[in-house]
TIGU-406435 format. One record per residue (C-alpha): residue number from 1; z, y, x. Coordinates in pm, 1 decimal, always signed. Each point is the difference from the previous one (the first is absolute). Layout:
+-----+----------+----------+----------+
|   k |       pz |       py |       px |
+-----+----------+----------+----------+
| NUM |        Z |        Y |        X |
...
+-----+----------+----------+----------+
//
This chain:
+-----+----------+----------+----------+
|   k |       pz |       py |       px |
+-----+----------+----------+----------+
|   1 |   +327.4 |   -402.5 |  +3264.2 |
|   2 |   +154.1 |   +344.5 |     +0.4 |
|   3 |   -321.1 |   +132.0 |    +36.6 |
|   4 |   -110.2 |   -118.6 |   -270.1 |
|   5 |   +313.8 |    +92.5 |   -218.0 |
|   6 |    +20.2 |   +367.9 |   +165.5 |
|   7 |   -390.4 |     +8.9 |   -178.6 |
|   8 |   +133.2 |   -143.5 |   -332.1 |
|   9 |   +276.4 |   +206.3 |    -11.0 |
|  10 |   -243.4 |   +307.8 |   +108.9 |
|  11 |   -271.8 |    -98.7 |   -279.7 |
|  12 |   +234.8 |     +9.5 |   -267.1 |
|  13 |   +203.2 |   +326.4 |    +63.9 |
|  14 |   -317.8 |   +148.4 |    -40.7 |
|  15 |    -95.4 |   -195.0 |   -277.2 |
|  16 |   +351.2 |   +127.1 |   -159.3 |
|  17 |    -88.8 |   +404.6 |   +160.3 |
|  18 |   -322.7 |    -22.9 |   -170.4 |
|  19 |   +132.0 |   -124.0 |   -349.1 |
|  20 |   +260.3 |   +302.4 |    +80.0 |
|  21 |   -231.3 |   +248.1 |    +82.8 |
|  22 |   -243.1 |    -95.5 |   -305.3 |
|  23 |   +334.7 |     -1.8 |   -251.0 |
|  24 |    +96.5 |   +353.1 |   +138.0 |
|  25 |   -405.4 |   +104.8 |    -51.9 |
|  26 |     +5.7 |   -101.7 |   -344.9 |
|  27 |   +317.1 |   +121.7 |   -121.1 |
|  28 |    -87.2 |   +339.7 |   +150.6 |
|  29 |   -291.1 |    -10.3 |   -156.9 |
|  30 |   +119.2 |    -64.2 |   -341.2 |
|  31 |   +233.7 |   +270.8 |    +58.5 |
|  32 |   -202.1 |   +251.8 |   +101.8 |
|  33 |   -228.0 |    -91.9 |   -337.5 |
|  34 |   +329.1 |    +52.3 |   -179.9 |
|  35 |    +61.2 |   +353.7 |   +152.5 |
|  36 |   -380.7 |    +95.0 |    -64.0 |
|  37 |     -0.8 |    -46.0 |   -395.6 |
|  38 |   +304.3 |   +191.4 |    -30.5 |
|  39 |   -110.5 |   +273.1 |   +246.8 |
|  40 |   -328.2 |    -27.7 |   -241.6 |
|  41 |   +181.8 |     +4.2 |   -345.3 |
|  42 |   +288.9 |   +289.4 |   +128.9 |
|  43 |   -248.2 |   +229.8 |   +171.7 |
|  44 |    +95.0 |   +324.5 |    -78.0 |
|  45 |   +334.5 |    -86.6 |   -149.0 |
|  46 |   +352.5 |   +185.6 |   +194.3 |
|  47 |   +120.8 |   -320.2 |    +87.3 |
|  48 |   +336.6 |   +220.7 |    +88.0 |
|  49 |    +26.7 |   +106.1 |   -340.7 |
|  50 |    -79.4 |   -321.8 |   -148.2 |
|  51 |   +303.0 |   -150.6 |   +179.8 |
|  52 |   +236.4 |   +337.8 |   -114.7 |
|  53 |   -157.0 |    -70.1 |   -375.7 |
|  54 |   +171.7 |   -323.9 |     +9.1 |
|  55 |   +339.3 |   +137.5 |     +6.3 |
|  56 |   -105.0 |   +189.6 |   -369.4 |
|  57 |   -106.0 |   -280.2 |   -163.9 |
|  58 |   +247.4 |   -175.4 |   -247.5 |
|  59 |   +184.0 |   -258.2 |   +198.9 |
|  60 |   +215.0 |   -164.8 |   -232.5 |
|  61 |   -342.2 |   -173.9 |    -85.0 |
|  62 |   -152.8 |    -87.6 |   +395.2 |
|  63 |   +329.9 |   -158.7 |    -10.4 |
|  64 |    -19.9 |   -199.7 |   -292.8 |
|  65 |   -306.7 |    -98.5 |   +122.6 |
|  66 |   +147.1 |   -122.2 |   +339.6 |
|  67 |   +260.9 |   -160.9 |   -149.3 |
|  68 |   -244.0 |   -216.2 |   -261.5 |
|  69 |   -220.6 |    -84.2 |   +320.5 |
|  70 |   +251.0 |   -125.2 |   +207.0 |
|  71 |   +152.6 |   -224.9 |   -308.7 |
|  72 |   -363.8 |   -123.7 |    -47.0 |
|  73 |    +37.8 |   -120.6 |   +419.4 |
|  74 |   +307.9 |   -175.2 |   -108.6 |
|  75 |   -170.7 |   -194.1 |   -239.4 |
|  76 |   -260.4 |    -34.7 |   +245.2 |
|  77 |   +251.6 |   -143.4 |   +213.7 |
|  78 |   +208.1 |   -244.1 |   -278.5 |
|  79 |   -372.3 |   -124.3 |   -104.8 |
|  80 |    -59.1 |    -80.4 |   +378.4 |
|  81 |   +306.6 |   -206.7 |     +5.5 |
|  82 |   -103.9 |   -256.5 |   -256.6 |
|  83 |   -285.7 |   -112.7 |   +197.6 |
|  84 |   +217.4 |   -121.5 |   +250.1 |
|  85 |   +195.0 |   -223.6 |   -240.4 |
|  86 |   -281.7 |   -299.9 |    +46.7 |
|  87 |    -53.1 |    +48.4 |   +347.9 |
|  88 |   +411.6 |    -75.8 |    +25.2 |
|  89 |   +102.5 |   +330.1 |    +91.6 |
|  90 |   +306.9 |   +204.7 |   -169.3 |
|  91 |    -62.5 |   +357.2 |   +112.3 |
|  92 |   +170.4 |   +237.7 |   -280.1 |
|  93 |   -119.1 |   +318.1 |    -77.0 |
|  94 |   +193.7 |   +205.9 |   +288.4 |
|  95 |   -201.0 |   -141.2 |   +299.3 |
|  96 |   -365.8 |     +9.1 |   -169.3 |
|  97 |    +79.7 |   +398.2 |    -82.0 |
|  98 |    +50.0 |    +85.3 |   +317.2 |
|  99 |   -320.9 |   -173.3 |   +125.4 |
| 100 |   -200.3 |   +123.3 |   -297.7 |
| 101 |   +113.8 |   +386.2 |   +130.2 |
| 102 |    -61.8 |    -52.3 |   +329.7 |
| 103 |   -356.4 |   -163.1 |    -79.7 |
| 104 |   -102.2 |   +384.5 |   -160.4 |
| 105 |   +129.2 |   +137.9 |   +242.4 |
| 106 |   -224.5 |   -175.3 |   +271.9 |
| 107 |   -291.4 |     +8.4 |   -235.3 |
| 108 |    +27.2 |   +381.3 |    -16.7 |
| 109 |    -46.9 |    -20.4 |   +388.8 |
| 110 |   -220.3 |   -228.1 |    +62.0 |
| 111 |   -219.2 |   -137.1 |   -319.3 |
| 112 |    +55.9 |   -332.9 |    -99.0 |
| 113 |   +317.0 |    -73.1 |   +270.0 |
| 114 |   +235.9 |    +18.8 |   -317.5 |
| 115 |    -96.7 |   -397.6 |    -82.8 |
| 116 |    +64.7 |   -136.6 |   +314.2 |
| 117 |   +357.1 |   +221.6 |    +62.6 |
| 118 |   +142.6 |   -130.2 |   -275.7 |
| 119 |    -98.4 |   -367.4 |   +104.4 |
| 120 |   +144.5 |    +85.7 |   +337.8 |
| 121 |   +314.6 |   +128.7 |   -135.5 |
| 122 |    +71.9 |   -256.1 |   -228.7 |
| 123 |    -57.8 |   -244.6 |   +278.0 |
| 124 |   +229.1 |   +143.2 |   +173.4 |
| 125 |   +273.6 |    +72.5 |   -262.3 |
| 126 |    -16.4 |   -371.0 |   -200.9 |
| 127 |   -209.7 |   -221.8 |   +290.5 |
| 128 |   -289.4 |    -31.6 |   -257.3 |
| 129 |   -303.6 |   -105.1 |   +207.2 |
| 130 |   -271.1 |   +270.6 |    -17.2 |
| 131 |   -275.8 |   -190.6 |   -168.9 |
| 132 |   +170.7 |   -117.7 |   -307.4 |
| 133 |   +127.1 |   +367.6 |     -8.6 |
| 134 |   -361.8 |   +194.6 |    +47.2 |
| 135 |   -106.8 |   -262.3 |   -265.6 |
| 136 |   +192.5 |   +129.1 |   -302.7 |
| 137 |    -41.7 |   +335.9 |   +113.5 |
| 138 |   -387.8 |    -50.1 |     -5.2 |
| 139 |    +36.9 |   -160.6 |   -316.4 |
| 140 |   +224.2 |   +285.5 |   -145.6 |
| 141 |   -284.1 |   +234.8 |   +142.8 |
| 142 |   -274.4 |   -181.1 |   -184.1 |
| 143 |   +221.9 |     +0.6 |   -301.5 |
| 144 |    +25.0 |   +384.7 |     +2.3 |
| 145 |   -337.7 |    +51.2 |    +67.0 |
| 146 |    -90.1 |   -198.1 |   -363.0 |
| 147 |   +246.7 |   +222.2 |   -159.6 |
| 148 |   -173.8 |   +308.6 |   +164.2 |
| 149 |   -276.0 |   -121.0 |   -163.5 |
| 150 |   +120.6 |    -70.5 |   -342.4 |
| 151 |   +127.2 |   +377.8 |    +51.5 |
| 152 |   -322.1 |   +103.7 |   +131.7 |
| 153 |   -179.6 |   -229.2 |   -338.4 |
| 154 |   +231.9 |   +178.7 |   -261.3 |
| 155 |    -53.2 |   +386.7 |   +162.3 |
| 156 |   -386.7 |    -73.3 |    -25.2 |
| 157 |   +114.4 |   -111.7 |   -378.2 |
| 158 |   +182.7 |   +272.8 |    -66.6 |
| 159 |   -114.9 |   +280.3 |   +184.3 |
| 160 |   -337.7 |    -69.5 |    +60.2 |
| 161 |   -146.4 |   +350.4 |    -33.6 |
| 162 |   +228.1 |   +167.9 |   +234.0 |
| 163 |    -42.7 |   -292.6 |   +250.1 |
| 164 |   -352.7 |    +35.0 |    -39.1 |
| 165 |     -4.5 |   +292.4 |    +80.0 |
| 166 |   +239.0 |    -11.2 |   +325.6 |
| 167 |   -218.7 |   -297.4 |   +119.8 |
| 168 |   -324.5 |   +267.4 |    -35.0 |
| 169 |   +163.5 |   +238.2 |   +205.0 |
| 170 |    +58.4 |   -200.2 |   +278.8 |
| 171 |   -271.6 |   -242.4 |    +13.5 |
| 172 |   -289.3 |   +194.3 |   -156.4 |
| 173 |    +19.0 |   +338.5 |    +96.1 |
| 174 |   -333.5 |   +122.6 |   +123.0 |
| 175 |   -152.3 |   -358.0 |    -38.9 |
| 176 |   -396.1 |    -36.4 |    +98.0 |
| 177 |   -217.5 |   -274.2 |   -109.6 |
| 178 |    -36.5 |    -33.9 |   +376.2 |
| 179 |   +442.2 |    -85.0 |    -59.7 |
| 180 |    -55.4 |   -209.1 |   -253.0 |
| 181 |   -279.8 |   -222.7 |   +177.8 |
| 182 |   +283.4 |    -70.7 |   +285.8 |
| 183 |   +195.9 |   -158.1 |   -192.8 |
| 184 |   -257.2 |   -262.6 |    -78.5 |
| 185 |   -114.4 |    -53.8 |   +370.3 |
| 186 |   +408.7 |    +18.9 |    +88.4 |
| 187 |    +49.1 |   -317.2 |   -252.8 |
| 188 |   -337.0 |   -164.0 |   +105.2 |
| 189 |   +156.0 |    +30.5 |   +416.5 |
| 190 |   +316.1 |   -157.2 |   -177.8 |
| 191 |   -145.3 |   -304.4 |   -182.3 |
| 192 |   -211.8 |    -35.8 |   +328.6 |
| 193 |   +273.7 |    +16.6 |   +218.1 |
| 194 |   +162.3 |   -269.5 |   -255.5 |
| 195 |   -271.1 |   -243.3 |    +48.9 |
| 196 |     +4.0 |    +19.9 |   +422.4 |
| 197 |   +386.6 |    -42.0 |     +4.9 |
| 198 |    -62.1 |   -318.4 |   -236.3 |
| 199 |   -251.3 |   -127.6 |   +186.7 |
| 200 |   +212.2 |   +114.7 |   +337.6 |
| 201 |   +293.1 |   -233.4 |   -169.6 |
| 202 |   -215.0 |   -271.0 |    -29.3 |
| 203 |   -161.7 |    -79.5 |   +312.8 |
| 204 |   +295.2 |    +92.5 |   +185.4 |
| 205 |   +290.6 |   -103.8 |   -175.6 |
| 206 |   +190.3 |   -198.5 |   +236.6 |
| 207 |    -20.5 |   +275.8 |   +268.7 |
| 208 |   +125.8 |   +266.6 |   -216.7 |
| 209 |   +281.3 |   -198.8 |   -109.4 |
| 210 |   +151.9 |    -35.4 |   +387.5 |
| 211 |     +5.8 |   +371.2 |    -34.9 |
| 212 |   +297.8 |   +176.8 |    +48.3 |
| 213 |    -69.0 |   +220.8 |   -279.1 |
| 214 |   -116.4 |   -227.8 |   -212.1 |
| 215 |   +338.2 |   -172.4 |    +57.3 |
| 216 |   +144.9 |   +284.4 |    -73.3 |
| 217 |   -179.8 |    +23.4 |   -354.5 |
| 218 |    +82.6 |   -347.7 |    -94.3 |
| 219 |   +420.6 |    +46.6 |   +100.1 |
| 220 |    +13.2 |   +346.4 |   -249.6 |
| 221 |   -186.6 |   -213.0 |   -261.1 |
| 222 |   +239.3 |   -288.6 |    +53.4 |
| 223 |   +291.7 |   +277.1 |    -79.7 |
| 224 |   -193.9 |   +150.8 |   -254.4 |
| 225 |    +29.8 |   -365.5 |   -159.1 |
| 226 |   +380.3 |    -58.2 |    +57.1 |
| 227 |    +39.9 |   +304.1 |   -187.7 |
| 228 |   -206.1 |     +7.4 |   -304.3 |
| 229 |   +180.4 |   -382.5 |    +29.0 |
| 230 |   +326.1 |   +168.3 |     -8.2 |
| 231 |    -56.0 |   +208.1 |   -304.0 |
| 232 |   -133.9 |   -325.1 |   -153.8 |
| 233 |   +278.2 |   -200.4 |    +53.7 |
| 234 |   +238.8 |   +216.0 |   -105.8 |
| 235 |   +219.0 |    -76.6 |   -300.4 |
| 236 |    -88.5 |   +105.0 |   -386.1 |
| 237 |   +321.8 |   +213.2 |    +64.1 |
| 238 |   -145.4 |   +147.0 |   +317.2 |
| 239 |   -313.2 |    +31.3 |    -76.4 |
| 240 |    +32.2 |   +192.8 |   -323.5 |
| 241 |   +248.2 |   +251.8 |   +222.3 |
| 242 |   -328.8 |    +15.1 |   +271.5 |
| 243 |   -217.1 |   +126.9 |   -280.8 |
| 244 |   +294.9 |   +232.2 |   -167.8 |
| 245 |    +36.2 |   +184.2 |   +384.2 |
| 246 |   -364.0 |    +19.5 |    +23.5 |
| 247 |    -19.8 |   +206.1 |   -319.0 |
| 248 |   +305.8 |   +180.0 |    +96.1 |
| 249 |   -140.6 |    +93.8 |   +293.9 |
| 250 |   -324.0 |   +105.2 |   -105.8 |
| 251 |   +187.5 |   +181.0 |   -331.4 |
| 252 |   +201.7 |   +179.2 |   +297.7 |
| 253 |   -292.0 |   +109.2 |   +172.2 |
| 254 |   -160.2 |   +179.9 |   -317.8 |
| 255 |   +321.8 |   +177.7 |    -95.3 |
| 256 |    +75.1 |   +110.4 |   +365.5 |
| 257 |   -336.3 |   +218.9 |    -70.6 |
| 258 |    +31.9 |    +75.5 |   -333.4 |
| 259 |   +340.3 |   +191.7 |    +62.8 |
| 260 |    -98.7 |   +220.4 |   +273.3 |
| 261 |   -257.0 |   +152.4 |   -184.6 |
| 262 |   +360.4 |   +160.2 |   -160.4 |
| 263 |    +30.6 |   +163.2 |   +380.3 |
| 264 |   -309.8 |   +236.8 |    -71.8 |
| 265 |    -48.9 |   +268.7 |   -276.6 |
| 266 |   -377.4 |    -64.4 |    +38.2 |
| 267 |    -10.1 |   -378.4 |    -55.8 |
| 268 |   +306.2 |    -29.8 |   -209.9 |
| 269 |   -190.4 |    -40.4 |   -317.9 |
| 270 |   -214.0 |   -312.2 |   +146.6 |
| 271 |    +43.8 |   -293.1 |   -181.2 |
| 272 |   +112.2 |   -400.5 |    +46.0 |
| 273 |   -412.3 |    -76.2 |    +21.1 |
| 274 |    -34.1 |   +246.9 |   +289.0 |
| 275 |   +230.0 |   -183.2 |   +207.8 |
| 276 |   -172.2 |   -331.7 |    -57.9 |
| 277 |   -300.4 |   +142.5 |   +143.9 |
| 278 |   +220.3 |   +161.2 |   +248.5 |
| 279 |   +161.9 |   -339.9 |   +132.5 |
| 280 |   -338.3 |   -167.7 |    -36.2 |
| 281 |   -135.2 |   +235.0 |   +250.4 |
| 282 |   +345.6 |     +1.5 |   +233.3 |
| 283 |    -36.1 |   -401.2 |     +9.9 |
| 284 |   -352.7 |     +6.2 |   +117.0 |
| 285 |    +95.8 |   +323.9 |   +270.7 |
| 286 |   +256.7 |   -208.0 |   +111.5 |
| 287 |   -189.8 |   -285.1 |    +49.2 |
| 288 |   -274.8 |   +208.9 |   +239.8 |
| 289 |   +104.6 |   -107.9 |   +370.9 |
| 290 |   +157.0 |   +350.3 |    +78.6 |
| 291 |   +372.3 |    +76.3 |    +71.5 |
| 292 |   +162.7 |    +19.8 |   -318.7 |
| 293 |   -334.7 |    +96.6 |   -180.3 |
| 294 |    -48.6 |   +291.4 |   +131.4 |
| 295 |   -246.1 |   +255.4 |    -90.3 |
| 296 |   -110.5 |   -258.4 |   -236.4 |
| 297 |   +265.3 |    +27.4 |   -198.1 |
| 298 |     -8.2 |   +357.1 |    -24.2 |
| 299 |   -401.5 |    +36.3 |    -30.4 |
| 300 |    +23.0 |   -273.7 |   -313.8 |
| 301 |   +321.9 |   +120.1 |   -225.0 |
| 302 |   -117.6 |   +364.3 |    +56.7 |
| 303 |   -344.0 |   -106.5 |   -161.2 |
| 304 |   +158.9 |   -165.7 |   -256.5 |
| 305 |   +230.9 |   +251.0 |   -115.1 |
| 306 |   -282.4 |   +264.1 |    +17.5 |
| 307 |   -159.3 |   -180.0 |   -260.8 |
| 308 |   +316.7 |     +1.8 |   -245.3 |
| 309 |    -67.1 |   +366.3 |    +16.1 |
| 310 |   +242.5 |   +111.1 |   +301.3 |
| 311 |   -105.6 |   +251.7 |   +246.6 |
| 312 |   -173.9 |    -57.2 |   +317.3 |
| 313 |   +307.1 |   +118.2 |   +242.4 |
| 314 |   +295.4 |    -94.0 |   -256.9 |
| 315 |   -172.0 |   -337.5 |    +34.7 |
| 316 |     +3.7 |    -19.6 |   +342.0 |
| 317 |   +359.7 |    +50.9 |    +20.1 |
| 318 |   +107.5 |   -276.9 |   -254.3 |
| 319 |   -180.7 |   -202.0 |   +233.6 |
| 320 |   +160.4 |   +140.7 |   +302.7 |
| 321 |   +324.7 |    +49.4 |   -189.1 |
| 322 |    +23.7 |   -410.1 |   -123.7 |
| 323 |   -130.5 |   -139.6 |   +305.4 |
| 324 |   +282.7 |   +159.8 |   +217.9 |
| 325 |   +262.9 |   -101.9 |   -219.8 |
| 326 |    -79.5 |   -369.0 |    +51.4 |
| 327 |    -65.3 |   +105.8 |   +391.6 |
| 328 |   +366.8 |    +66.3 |     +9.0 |
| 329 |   +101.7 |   -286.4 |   -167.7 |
| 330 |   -157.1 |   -207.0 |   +232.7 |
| 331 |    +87.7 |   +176.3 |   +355.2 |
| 332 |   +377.6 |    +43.5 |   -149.0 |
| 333 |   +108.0 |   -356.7 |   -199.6 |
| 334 |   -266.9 |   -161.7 |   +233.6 |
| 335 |   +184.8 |   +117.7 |   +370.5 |
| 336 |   +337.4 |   -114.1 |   -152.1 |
| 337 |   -104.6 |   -319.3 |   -137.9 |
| 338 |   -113.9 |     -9.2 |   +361.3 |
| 339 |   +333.5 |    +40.6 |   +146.9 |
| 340 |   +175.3 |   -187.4 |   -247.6 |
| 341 |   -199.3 |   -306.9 |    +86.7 |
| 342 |    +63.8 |    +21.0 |   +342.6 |
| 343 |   +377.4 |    -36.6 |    -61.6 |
| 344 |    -67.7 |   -274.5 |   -265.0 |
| 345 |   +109.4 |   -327.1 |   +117.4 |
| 346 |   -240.8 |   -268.4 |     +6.3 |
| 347 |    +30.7 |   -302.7 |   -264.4 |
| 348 |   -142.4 |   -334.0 |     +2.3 |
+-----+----------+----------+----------+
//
């Protein structure tokens, strides 16, 4: 018998080491992607001076910006708290902040970390079990990604030239027929692929589902269901103040960079439309699975802006510029939400 336990308990610490090792591989990985595209987009570029520039622009306006982003995390926050009135959970506002902060703050270490930190943290703060938790923050993900498309919907609307032309610049430069046939055989592999996993599914359905990760699957789309359920059944009164806070915060997000175009001689004269295609492009950097967007983030706004007219290197540095203001938001607000939730006591 303790043979035979020493060998279970041997088979699954490596089971965990490997799941370790292969977390640590990808993470670097993604990383080191991040660090590439920015080494790509600033090559050249006196990094040095880039960070001494800073200290001329205007600040008044990086901090108005700053300020407007971190109100839009409070009502990120207050609009996270009414999806815990069906599930029977009182939370406040005060509790959900701090694990909202402390969520960017992982994601901008390791990429998509920040969802399940704040589900941990609010676990531990109001003993809300971790499922019902991850559910309404799925949901509230999904939910923000339909308004980044509505945002996405109306730039295209409204912008569509300059768009177009951003889109060419990335995704058609140099384009050969030879290009152009790839994508075909790419989406022929994918409907392909499509077909084996359906037929996969249905000749061996009942072993995939006593899979662990197909377990797995089913319990996040069990909390995904609790908390679209949760925005459901909240009241009119509630529900009307969900959609109000998602506006709010999605209003936020466009005037945080709309007013630090102020901080820059060069891009001061940019207009409202500008930063719609601006926060377009920041929402789908931020989705990319590198630490805080990097080099993404930077590689896409600096397109866009070059396309409003502004200069190749005063581009660049808007990017760099906005990008390290919310940086700082996050490692600053984000480590002392992290302290202050150590000392909060827990509720039931």
């Amino acid at each position: 018998m303790n043979s035979s336990g020493e060998k279970h308990s041997n088979t699954k610490q490596q089971i965990i080491m490997k799941i370790n090792f292969l977390s640590i591989l990808k993470y670097s990985i993604s990383f080191l992607i991040a660090i590439a595209i920015f080494a790509y987009i600033y090559q050249g570029q006196d990094l040095g001076k880039m960070f001494s520039d800073l200290l001329a622009t205007k600040w008044q306006w990086i901090a108005l910006s700053m300020s407007l982003s971190l109100l839009s995390h409070v009502g990120r926050a207050w609009r996270w708290s009414l999806m815990f009135k069906p599930l029977g959970f009182q939370v406040g506002i005060y509790r959900p902040f701090l694990a909202v902060m402390v969520g960017y703050l992982a994601n901008f270490i390791l990429p998509r970390m920040g969802e399940v930190t704040r589900c941990t943290i609010l676990q531990r703060t109001n003993s809300i079990p971790f499922q019902q938790s991850f559910g309404t923050v799925i949901a509230e993900r999904a939910i923000d990604f339909i308004c980044l498309v509505i945002v996405t919907l109306l730039t295209i609307f409204l912008e569509f030239d300059k768009l177009e032309s951003v889109l060419n610049d990335i995704f058609n430069q140099g384009q050969t027929q030879e290009a152009s046939n790839l994508k075909w055989i790419l989406l022929g592999i994918v409907l392909i692929g499509s077909l084996i996993a359906l037929g996969i599914w249905t000749f061996f359905k009942k072993k995939i589902q006593a899979l662990d990760i197909y377990k797995k699957i089913v319990w996040i789309l069990l909390g995904l269901r609790d908390g679209f359920m949760s925005v459901l059944k909240l009241d009119k009164q509630d529900r009307v103040l969900f959609f109000v806070h998602t506006f709010a915060i999605w209003f936020l997000y466009l005037v945080t960079f709309y007013v630090l175009f102020f901080a820059l001689t060069e891009t001061s004269g940019l207009d409202i439309y500008c930063a719609l295609a601006g926060l377009a492009m920041s929402g789908v950097a931020i989705v990319a699975p590198v630490q805080g967007g990097i080099g993404v983030y930077h590689y896409l706004i600096s397109k866009t802006l070059e396309t409003y007219g502004i200069g190749e290197n005063a581009a660049k540095f808007f990017a760099f510029m906005s990008h390290n203001s919310q940086v700082i938001l996050w490692i600053v607000v984000g480590s002392i939400c992290l302290l202050l939730s150590l000392l909060v006591k827990k509720s039931n």
